[in-house]
C-alpha positions in Angstrom: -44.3 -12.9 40.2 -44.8 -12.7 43.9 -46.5 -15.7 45.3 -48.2 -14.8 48.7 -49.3 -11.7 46.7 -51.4 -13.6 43.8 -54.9 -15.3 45.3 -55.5 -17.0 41.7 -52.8 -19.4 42.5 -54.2 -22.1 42.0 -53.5 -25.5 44.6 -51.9 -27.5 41.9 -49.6 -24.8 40.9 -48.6 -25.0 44.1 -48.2 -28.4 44.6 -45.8 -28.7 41.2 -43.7 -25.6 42.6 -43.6 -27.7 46.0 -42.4 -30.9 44.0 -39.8 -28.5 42.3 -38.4 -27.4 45.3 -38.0 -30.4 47.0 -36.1 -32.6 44.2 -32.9 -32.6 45.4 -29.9 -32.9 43.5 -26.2 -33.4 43.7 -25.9 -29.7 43.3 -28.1 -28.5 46.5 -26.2 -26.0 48.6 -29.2 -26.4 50.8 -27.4 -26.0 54.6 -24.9 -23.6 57.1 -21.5 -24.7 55.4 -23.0 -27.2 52.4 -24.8 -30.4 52.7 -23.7 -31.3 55.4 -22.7 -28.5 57.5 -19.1 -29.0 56.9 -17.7 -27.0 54.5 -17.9 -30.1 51.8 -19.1 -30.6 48.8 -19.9 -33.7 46.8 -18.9 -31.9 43.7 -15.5 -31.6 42.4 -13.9 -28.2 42.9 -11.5 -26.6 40.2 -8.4 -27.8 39.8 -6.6 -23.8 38.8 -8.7 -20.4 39.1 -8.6 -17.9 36.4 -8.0 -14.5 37.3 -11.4 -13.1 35.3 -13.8 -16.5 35.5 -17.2 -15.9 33.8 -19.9 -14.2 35.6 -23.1 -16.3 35.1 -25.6 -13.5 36.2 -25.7 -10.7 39.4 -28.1 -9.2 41.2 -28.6 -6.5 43.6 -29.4 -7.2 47.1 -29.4 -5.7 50.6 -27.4 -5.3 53.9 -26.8 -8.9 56.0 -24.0 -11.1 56.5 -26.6 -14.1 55.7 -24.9 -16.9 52.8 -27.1 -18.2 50.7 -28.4 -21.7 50.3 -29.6 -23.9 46.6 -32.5 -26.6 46.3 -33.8 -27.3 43.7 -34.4 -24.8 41.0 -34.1 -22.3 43.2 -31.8 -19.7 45.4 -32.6 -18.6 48.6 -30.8 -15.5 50.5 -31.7 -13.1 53.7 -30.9 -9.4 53.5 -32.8 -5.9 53.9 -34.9 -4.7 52.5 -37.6 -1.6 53.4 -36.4 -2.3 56.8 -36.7 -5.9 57.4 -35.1 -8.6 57.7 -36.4 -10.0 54.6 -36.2 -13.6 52.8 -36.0 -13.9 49.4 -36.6 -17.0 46.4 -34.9 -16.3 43.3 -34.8 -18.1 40.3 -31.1 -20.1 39.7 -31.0 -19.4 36.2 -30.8 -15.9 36.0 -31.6 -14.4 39.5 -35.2 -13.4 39.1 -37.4 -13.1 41.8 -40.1 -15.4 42.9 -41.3 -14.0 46.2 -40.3 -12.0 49.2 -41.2 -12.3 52.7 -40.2 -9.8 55.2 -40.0 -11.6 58.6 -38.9 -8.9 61.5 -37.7 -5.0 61.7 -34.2 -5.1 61.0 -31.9 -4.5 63.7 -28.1 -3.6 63.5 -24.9 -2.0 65.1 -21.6 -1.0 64.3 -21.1 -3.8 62.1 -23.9 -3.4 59.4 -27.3 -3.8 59.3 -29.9 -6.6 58.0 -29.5 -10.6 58.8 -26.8 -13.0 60.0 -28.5 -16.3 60.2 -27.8 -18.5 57.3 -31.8 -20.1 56.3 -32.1 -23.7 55.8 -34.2 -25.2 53.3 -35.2 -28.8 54.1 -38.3 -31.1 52.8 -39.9 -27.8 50.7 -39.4 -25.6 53.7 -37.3 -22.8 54.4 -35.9 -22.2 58.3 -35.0 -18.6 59.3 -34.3 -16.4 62.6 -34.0 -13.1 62.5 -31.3 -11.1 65.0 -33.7 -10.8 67.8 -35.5 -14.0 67.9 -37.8 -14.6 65.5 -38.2 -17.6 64.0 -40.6 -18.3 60.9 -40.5 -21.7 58.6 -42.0 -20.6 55.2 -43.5 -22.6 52.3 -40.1 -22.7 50.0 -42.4 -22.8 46.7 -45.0 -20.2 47.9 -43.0 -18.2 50.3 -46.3 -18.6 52.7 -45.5 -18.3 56.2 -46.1 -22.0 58.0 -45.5 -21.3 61.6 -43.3 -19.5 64.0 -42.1 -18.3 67.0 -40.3 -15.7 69.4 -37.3 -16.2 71.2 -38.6 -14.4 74.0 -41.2 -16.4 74.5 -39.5 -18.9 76.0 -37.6 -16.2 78.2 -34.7 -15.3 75.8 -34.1 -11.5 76.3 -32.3 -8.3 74.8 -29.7 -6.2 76.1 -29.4 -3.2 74.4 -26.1 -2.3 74.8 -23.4 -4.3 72.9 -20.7 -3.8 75.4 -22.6 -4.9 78.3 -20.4 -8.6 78.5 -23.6 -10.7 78.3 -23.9 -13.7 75.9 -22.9 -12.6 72.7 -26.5 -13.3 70.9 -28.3 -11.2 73.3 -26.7 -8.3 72.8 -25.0 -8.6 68.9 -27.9 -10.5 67.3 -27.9 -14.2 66.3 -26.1 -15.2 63.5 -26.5 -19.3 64.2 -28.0 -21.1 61.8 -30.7 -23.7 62.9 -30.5 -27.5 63.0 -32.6 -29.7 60.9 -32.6 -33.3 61.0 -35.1 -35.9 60.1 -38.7 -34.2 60.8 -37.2 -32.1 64.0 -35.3 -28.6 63.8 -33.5 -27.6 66.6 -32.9 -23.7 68.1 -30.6 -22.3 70.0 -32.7 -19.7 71.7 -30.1 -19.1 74.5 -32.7 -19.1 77.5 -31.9 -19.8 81.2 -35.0 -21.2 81.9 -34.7 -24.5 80.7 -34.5 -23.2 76.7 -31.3 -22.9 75.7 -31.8 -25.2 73.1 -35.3 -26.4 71.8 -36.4 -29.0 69.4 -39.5 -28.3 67.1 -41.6 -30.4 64.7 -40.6 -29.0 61.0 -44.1 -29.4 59.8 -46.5 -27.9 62.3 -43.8 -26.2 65.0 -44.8 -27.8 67.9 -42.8 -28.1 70.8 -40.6 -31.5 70.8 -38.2 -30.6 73.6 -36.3 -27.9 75.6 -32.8 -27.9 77.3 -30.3 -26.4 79.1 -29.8 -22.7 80.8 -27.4 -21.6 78.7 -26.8 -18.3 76.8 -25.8 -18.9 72.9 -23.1 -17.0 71.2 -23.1 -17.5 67.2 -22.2 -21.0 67.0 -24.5 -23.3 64.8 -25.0 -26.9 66.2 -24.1 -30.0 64.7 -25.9 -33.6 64.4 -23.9 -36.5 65.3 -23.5 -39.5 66.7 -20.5 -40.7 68.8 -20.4 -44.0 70.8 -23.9 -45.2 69.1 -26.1 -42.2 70.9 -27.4 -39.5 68.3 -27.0 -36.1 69.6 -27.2 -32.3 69.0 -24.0 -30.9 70.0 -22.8 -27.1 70.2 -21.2 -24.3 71.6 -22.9 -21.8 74.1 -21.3 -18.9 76.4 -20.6 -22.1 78.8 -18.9 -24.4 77.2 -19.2 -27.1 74.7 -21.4 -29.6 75.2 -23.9 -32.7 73.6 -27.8 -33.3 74.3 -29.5 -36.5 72.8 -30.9 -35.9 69.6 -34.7 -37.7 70.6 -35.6 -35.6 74.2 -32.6 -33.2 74.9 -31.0 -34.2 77.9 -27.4 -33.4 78.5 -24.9 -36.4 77.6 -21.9 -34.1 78.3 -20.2 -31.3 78.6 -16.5 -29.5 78.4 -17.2 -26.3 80.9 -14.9 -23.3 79.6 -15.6 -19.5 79.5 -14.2 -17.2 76.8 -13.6 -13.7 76.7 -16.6 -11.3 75.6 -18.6 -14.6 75.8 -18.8 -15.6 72.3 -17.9 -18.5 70.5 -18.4 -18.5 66.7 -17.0 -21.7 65.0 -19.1 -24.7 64.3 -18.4 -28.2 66.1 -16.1 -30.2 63.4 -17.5 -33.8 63.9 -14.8 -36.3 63.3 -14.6 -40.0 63.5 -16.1 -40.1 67.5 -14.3 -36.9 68.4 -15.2 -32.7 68.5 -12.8 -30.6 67.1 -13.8 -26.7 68.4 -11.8 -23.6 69.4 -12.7 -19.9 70.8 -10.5 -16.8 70.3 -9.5 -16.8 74.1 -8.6 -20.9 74.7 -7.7 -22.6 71.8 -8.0 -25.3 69.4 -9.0 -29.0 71.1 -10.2 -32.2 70.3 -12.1 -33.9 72.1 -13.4 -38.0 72.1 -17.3 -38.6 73.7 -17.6 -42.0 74.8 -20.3 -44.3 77.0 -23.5 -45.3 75.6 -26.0 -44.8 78.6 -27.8 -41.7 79.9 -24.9 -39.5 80.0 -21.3 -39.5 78.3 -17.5 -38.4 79.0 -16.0 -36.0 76.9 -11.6 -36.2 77.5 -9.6 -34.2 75.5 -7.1 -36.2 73.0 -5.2 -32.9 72.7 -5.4 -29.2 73.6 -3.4 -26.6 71.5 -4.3 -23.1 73.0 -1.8 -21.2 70.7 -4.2 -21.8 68.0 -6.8 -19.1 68.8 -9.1 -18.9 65.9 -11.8 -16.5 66.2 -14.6 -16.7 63.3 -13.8 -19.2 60.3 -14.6 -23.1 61.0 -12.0 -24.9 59.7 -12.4 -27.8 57.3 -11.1 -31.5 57.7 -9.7 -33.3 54.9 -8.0 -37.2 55.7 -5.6 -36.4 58.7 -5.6 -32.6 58.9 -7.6 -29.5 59.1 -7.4 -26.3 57.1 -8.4 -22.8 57.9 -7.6 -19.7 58.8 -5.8 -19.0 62.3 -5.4 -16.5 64.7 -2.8 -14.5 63.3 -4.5 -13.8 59.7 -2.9 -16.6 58.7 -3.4 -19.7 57.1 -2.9 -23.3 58.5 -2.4 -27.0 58.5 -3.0 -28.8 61.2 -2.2 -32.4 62.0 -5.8 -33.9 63.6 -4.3 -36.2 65.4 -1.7 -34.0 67.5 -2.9 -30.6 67.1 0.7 -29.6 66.1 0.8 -26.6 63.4 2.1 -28.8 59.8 2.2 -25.5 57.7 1.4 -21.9 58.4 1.1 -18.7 55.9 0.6 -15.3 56.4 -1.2 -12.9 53.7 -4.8 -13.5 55.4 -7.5 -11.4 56.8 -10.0 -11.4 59.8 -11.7 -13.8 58.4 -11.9 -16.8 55.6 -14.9 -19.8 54.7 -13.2 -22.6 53.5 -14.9 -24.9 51.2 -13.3 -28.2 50.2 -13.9 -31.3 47.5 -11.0 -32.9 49.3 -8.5 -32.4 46.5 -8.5 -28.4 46.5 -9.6 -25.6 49.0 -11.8 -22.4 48.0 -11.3 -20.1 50.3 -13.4 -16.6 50.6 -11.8 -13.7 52.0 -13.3 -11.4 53.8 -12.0 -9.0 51.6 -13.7 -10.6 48.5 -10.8 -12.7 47.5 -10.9 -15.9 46.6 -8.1 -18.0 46.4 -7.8 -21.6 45.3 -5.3 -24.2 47.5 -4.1 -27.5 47.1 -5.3 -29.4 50.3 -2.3 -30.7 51.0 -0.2 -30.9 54.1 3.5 -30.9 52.1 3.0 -27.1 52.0 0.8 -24.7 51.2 0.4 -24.1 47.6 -2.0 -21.8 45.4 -3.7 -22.5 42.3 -5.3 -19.2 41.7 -7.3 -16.2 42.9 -9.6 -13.6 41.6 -11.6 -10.8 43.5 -14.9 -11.9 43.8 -16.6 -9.4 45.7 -16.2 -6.6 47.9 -16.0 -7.0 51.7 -18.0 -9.9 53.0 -18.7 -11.6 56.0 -21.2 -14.2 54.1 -20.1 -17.8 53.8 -20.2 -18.7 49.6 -22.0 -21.4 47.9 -20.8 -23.9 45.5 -23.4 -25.9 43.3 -23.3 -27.4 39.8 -20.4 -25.8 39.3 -20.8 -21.8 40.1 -19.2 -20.1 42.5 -22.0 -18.3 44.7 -20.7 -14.6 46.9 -22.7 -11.9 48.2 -21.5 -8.6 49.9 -23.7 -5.9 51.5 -24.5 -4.8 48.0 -25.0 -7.7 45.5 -24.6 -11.7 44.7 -22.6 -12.9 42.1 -22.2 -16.1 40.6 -19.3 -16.8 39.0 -19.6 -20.0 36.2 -16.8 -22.4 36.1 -18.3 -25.1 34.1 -19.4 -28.6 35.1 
């Protein structure tokens, strides 16, 4: 059944798809990184991993580095297909298809072809951007197109060459994830003329705000609020850096440059502060304080041995977990950035998902392995190859284990 394809549809089919969509659950996966953009979620996690766990169902799919995201009934992932960047809806039970919409011509490089932008789903609507720039939000039930954009029309452009040392997103694609919050979703479309980020009505995609002249690398930005004011903040090729959440304007800013301009992690929020680091200076942490028009960002510590490169790390009581800049594997106290733990064995890169008890950590090898999210040591409760090699951040919802690679998604049942 392909929805935009069938006229008989009737508006009150519609409208109970819609109200399917949109009834979340404890088991929504709907965001970048869960939930809540963080790497949590509210379910509990295993406790041991078997080494063959159940395979629920699997499906084929395309090139893209794109994870997938859960609401409701329903699965949604990016990949390509016929030569587009492509979004599909599948049906969670078993993986069947409920609509496709290509979106752009898919573009690619050394790497591998197809998507790298996680979608959101939020209030019945999907939120997507392709590698160069275009943005759609799409019906989530239908998979009708609602509105869109082009980056370049608000003076984002394309360089060609990958080496050329421009921001990262202009020249390798975008692989950030948009911001939704409320009934506003907010793009890093990485223009200098006043558009490096803009804010958009979710319903009818009119222009709320725009901010900034910075270039974007592949960061995905973060809602918070810290000292009272509610805020956007990110990482572009200039730094890291907060704009008010309700018009854009800068609160503040930690100016830094890093090599082959990129940054790739997502801003841990924490308690007031900002934990970030880039593959050339570091892991810091910073506080934001002041509650007027702008804010003061000081850093409570700066470790720049700890240059980690492309997995966000995940916070659980008084550390963080992730993987570090040696393909290893790390404990780190939050409140001193000193190292607690450290273990070798790891690859380029590893998503980190957490329940607070355990950590499921995804390879980019396809391995999954199951630790104790602890800080006495690091200790492992299981793995199992889950895939082959994968760049796509997994899902976890009611349950299942969700991983894709360039060639198929598998979900992987370990009971409720």
């Amino acid at each position: 059944m392909n929805f935009p394809g069938n006229p008989t549809r009737t508006a009150a089919a519609a409208f109970l798809a819609a109200l399917v969509v949109t009834s979340a659950s404890g088991a929504d996966w709907p965001d970048w990184r869960g939930p809540k953009r963080d790497g949590w979620t509210t379910e509990s996690l295993p406790t041991r991993l078997p080494a063959n766990p159940s395979v629920r169902w699997k499906k084929s799919v395309g090139h893209g580095y794109a994870g997938v995201v859960i609401s409701g009934d329903r699965l949604f992932l990016a990949d390509e297909t016929g030569g587009q960047e492509t979004l599909h809806a599948l049906q969670l039970t078993d993986g069947k298809e409920l609509w496709s919409l290509p979106v752009a011509p898919v573009w690619n490089d050394e790497f591998e072809n197809g998507p790298r932008c996680t979608p959101v789903v939020a209030d019945g609507r999907i939120f997507f951007q392709s590698n160069q720039g275009e943005f759609v939000a799409v019906n989530a039930a239908t998979g009708l197109r609602l509105w869109g954009f082009q980056f370049k029309t608000y003076g984002a452009f394309w360089v060609p060459s990958p080496n050329s040392g421009v921001g990262a997103a202009n020249r390798r694609g975008n692989a950030g994830s948009p911001l939704v919050h409320g009934d506003q979703v907010v793009v890093q479309v990485g223009s200098t003329n006043n558009a490096s980020l803009c804010a958009f009505n979710t319903k009818d995609g009119r222009l709320l705000w725009r901010s900034q002249n910075d270039l974007t690398c592949f960061t995905s930005p973060m809602i918070a609020t810290l000292d009272g004011t509610e805020q956007v903040v990110t990482a572009t090729c200039e730094g890291l850096l907060g704009v008010a959440w309700n018009d854009g304007r800068k609160l503040w800013r930690v100016p830094f440059r890093t090599g082959a301009n990129r940054n790739v992690l997502t801003p841990l929020v924490d308690e007031g502060t900002i934990a970030f680091a880039s593959h050339t200076t570091g892991l810091r942490r910073v506080r934001v304080t002041g509650s007027g028009a702008t804010q003061e960002a000081t850093d409570q510590w700066f470790n720049t041995q700890l240059r980690i490169n492309l997995s966000t790390p995940v916070r659980v009581g008084g550390h963080y977990y992730g993987l570090g800049p040696a393909r290893n594997y790390l404990c780190v106290d939050r409140a001193t950035g000193a190292v607690v733990w450290t273990e070798t064995g790891f690859e380029a890169a590893a998503a980190t998902l957490t329940d607070g008890h355990t950590l499921l950590v995804l390879l980019d090898t396809g391995e999954v392995r199951l630790l104790a999210a602890t800080p006495e040591k690091y200790t492992e409760l299981g793995r199992f190859q889950a895939s082959g090699k994968t760049m796509s951040h997994p899902a976890w919802a009611d349950g299942r284990l969700y991983v894709r690679d360039s060639r198929e998604l598998q979900v992987y049942e370990f009971g409720h």
